[in-house]
N, C-alpha and C positions, 0 to 999 in steps of 0.2 A: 695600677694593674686593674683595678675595678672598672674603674673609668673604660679604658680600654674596653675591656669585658661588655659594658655596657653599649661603648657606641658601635661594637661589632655585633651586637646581636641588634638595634637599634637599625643599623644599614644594611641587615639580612632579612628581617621583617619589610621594613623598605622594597627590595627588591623583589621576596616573594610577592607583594601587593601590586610591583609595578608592570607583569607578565602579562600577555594578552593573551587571551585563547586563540587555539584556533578557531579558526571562520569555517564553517559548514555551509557545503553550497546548500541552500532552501528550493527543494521544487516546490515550485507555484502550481496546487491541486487543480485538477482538470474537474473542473462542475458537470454535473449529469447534467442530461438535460430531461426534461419533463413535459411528456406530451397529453395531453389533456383531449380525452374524446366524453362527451357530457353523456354518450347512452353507455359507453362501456365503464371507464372510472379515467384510470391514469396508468402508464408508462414511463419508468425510470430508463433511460438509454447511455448508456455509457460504452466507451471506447474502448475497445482492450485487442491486447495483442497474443493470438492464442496461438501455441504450436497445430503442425499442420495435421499431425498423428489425432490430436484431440478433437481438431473437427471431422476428420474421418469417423471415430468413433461417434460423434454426435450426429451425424448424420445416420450413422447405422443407425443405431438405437430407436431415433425419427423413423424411421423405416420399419422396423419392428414393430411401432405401436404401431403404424398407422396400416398394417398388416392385421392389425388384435393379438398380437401374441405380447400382451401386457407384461408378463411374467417375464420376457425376457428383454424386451423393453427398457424394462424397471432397472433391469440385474445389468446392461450394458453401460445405463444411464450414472450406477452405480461406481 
C-alpha cells in the first residue's frame, strides 16, 4: 500500500512538472524615433492612435493659447 502511495504521488509530481504554459502573443515594441536638430536639442516622435473627440479638444485648447487666453488654454489642456 505505501509503495502505491508512493508511485502515485511520484507520477502526479511528474505530470504537474510536465504542463506547458500558455504562449502569450509578445508585441514587438514600436521604437520612437529621435530627431536631432543641433540649434534646438531633440524630438522624441512616436505613433499613436488618438480618438477623434481628443484631437478636437487639442486643437481647441491650441486655439485658446494662441488667442492669450492662457488660463483657459491651460484648463482645456487639462
Amino acid at each position: 500500500m505505501r509503495q502505491l502511495i508512493i508511485i502515485c504521488s511520484a507520477a502526479l509530481v511528474l505530470a504537474a512538472c510536465n504542463t506547458t504554459p500558455t504562449k502569450q502573443q509578445a508585441k514587438a515594441p514600436t521604437p520612437a524615433e529621435i530627431l536631432v536638430e543641433e540649434s534646438v536639442g531633440f524630438t522624441i516622435v512616436e505613433s499613436a492612435q488618438i480618438d477623434g473627440q481628443v484631437r478636437i479638444d487639442y486643437d481647441h485648447a491650441l486655439g485658446l493659447l494662441g488667442q492669450g487666453r492662457l488660463a483657459d488654454g491651460v484648463a482645456a489642456l487639462e
